[in-house]
C-alpha positions in Angstrom: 70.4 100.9 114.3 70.7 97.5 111.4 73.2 95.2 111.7 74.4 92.7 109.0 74.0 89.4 110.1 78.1 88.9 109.7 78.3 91.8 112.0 75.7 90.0 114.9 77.6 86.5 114.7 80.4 88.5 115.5 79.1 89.8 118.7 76.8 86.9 119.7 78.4 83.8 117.5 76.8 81.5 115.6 77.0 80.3 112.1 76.0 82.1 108.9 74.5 80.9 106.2 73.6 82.5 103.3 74.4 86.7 102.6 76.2 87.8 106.0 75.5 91.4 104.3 71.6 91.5 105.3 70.8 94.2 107.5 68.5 93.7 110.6 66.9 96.4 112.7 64.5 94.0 114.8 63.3 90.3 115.7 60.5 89.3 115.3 58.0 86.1 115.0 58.2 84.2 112.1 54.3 85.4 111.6 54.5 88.7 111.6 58.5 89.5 110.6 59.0 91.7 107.5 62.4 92.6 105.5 64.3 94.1 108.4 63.3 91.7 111.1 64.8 88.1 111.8 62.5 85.7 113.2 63.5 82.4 114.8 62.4 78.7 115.2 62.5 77.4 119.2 59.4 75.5 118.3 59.0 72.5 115.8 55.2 72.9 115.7 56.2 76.2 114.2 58.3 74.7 111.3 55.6 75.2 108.2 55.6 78.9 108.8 59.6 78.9 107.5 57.7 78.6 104.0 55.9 82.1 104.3 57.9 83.8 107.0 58.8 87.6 105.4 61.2 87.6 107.6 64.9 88.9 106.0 66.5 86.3 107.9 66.2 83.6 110.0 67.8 82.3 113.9 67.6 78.6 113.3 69.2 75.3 115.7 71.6 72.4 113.4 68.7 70.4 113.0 67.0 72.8 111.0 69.9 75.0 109.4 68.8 73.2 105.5 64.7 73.7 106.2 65.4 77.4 104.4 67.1 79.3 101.9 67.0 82.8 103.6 70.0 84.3 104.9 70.4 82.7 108.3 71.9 82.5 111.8 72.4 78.5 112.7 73.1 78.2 116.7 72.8 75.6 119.4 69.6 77.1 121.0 67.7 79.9 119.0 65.3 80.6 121.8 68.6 81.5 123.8 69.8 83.5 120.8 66.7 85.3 120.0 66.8 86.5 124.0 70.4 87.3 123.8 69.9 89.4 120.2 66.5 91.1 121.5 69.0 92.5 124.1 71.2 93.3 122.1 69.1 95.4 119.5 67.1 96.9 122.3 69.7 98.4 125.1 68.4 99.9 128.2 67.3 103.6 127.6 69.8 105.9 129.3 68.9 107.5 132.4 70.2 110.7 134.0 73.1 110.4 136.5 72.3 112.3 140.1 69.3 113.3 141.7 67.1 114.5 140.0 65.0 117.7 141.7 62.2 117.3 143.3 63.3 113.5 145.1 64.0 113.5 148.6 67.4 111.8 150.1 67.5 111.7 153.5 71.2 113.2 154.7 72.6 110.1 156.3 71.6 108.0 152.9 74.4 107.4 150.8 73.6 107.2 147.2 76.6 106.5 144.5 77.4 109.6 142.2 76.6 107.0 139.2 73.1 106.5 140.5 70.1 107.6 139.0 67.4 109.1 141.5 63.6 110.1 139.5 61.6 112.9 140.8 59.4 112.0 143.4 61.5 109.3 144.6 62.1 108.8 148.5 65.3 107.7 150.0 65.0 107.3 153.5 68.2 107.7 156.5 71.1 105.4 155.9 69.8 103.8 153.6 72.5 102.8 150.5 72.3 103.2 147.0 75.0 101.3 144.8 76.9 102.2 141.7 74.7 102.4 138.4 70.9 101.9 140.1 68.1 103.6 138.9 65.3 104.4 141.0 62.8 105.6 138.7 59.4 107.6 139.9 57.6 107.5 143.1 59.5 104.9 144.8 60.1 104.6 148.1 63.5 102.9 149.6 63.0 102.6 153.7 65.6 103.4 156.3 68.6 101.3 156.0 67.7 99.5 153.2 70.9 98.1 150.9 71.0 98.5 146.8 74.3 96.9 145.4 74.7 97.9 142.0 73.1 98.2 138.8 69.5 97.8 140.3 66.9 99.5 138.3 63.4 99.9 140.3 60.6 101.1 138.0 57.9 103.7 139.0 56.4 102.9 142.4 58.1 99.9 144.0 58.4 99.9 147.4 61.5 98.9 149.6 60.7 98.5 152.8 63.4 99.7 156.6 66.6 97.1 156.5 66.1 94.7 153.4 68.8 94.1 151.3 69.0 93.7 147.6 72.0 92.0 145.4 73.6 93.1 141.9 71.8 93.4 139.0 68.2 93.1 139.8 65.1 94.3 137.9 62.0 95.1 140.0 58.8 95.9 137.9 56.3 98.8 139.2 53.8 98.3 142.4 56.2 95.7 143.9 56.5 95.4 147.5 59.6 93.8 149.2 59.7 93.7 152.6 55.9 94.6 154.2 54.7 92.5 157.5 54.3 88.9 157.2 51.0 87.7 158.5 51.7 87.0 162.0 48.7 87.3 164.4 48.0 85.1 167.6 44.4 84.8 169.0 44.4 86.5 172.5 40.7 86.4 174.6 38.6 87.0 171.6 41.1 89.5 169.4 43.9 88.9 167.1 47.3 90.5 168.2 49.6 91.3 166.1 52.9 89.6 166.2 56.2 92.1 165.1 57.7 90.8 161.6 61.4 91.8 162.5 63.0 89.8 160.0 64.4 91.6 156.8 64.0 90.2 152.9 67.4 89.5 151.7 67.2 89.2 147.7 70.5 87.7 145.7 72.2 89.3 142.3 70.4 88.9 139.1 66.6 88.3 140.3 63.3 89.9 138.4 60.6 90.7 140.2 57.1 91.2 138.7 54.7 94.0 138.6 52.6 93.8 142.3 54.8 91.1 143.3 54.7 91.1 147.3 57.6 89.8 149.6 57.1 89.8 153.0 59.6 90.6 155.4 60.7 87.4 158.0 58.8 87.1 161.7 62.2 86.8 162.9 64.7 85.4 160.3 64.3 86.6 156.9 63.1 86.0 153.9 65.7 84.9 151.5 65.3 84.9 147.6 68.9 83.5 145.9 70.5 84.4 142.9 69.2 84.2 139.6 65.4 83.8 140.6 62.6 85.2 138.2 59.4 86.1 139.8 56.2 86.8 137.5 53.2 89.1 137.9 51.5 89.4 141.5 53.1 86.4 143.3 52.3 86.2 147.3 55.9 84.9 149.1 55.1 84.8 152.7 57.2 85.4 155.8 60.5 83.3 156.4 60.0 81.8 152.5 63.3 80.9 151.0 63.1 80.2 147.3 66.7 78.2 145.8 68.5 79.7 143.3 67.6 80.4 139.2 64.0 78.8 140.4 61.1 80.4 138.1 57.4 81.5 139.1 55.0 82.3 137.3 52.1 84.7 137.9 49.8 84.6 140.7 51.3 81.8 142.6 51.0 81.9 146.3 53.5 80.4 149.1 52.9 80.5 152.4 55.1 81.0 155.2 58.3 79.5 155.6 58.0 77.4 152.5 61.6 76.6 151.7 61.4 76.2 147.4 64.7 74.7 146.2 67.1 75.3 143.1 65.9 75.4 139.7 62.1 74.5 140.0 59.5 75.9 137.7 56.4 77.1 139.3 53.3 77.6 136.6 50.7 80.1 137.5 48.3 80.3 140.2 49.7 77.3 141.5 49.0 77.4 145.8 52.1 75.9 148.1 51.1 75.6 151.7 53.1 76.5 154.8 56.2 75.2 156.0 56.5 72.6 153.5 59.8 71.4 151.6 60.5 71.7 147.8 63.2 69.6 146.6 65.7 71.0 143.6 64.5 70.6 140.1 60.5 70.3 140.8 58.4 71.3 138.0 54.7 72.3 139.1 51.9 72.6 136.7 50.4 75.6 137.0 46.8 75.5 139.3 47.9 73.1 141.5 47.9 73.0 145.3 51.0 71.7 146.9 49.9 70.3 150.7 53.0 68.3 151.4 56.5 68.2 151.1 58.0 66.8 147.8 61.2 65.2 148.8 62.1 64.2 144.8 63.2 66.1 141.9 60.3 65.4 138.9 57.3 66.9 137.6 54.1 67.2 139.6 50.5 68.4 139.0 47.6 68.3 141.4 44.8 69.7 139.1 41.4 67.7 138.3 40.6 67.7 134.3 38.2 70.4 133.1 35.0 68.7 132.1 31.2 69.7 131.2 29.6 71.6 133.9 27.1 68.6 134.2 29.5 65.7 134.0 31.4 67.8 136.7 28.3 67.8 139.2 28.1 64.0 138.4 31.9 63.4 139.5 31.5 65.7 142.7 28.9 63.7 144.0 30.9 60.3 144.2 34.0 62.6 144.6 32.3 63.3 148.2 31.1 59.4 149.2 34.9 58.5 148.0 35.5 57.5 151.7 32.5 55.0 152.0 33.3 53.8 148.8 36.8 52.9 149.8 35.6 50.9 152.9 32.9 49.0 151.4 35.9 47.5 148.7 38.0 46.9 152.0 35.0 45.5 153.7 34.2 43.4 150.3 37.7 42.0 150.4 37.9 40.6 153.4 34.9 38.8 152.6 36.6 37.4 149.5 39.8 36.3 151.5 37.1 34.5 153.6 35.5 32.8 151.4 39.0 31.9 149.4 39.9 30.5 152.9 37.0 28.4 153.5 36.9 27.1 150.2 40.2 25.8 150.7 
């Protein structure tokens, strides 16, 4: 379907400048956007492109509602608008209502008529299934496991026996939520496992990423709050708890029982060792490796600066007599201090 951009402030709001009768089917970048797309400015850098853009109208902030003639949205936060208008233009398909033949529901697994159960799907005893979920192909929801409502699980995620997920979550395909935590103790020679009997509790409106794992507590559980968005193949550990609206970002790794707090930003592949404390509103740059607690709200980055292959070798080598270093310049000034005192 096209909207006018009249008709899109009047579902979304925002100011419009220029002919509110332009019709939009799409967004797009300001690169790429023909006639029926409108592109948007979240990025200064971007700013020259406003000059060429094909775009049939523009999603632009106050500071730049004069930098173009084009028909135009003007809004506080056009990244925020562009998210909330890409929504908009592309709804959810529809899914069909029931169970669908061929998925198995176990007979003491209570599923809401408004649910949507694929083919092929596996709903195991007493497990519960709320209002408006959609549990697409091949997924597998374990005994006693809770879904509250409007939780759509894409084609082969996994649910482990007793977990319980909130309102409103999205959980891409190949995720796992709930397997064992890694808990083995060294017994004459062997390792023995150690029974994960915690559960993974998950708040409302959390993403989870394709082949994202979450492993289940040792004995509490693992807690995920509200509003957290997990990337691509992240590793959470046993007995992790990550704060609310906190962001990570692929391949990250925590060990077990981290505790992340509210609102941090985690960049990719970055490494946070076990049992360590994350204070609210930590940024980590992504590749870095997090060995102690950080007690302090602030951004933090633990990553050494790329450099030639050679010149790397070079810096390795004194990187490794660092130690000696430092006590000959300890050793050097005490000598100093001595001879300052005997001069005196």
């Amino acid at each position: 379907m096209a909207y006018t951009l009249a008709e899109i402030a009047a579902q979304l709001g925002g100011r419009v400048l220029g002919d509110g009768s332009v019709r939009i089917q799409q967004v797009a970048t300001l690169e790429k956007a023909q006639a029926q797309h409108i592109g948007f400015l979240a990025n200064r850098k971007y700013q020259s492109q406003l000059a060429t853009t094909q775009a049939g109208a523009l999603i632009l902030g106050e500071a730049d509602a004069d930098a173009s003639d084009k028909p135009r949205i003007i809004t506080e936060d056009p990244y925020v608008y562009f998210a909330r208008l890409s929504a908009f233009l592309n709804p959810e398909p529809q899914y069909p209502v029931g169970v669908q033949p061929g998925a198995y529901v176990a007979a003491s697994a209570t599923v809401h008529p408004s649910a949507s159960i694929a083919a092929t799907a596996v709903v195991e005893e007493g497990a519960v299934i709320g209002a408006h979920c959609v549990i697409e192909a091949g997924c597998f929801i374990g005994a006693q496991a809770v879904l509250g409502e409007h939780v759509h699980l894409y084609p082969r995620v996994v649910v482990y026996h007793h977990c319980v997920l909130g309102n409103r979550l999205i959980v891409h395909s190949g995720a796992v939520i709930g397997s064992d935590g890694f808990g083995i103790a060294m017994e004459e020679g062997r390792w023995r496992k150690i029974p994960q009997i915690g559960r993974v509790v998950i708040g409302d409106d959390v993403e989870i990423g394709a082949n994202t794992t979450i492993d289940r507590g040792a004995l509490d559980d693992t807690v995920i709050e509200e509003g957290v968005k997990l990337d691509n193949q992240i590793q959470i550990a046993h007995n992790v708890r990550v704060g609310a609206h906190t962001a990570i970002a692929g391949c990250v790794g925590i060990a077990g029982s981290a505790v992340i707090g509210k609102y941090c930003r985690i960049g990719g592949s970055a490494g946070i060792l076990g049992h360590l404390q994350i204070a609210d509103h930590v940024e980590i740059a992504a590749f870095s490796l997090i060995g102690k607690s950080i007690r302090q709200a602030g951004s933090y980055a633990a990553i050494y600066p790329f450099s030639t292959s050679e010149e790397w070798r070079k810096n390795a080598v004194h990187l490794r007599h660092l130690d000696t270093l430092a006590q000959k310049v300890k050793q050097l000034e005490k000598e100093l201090k001595s001879l300052q005192g005997t001069q005196a």
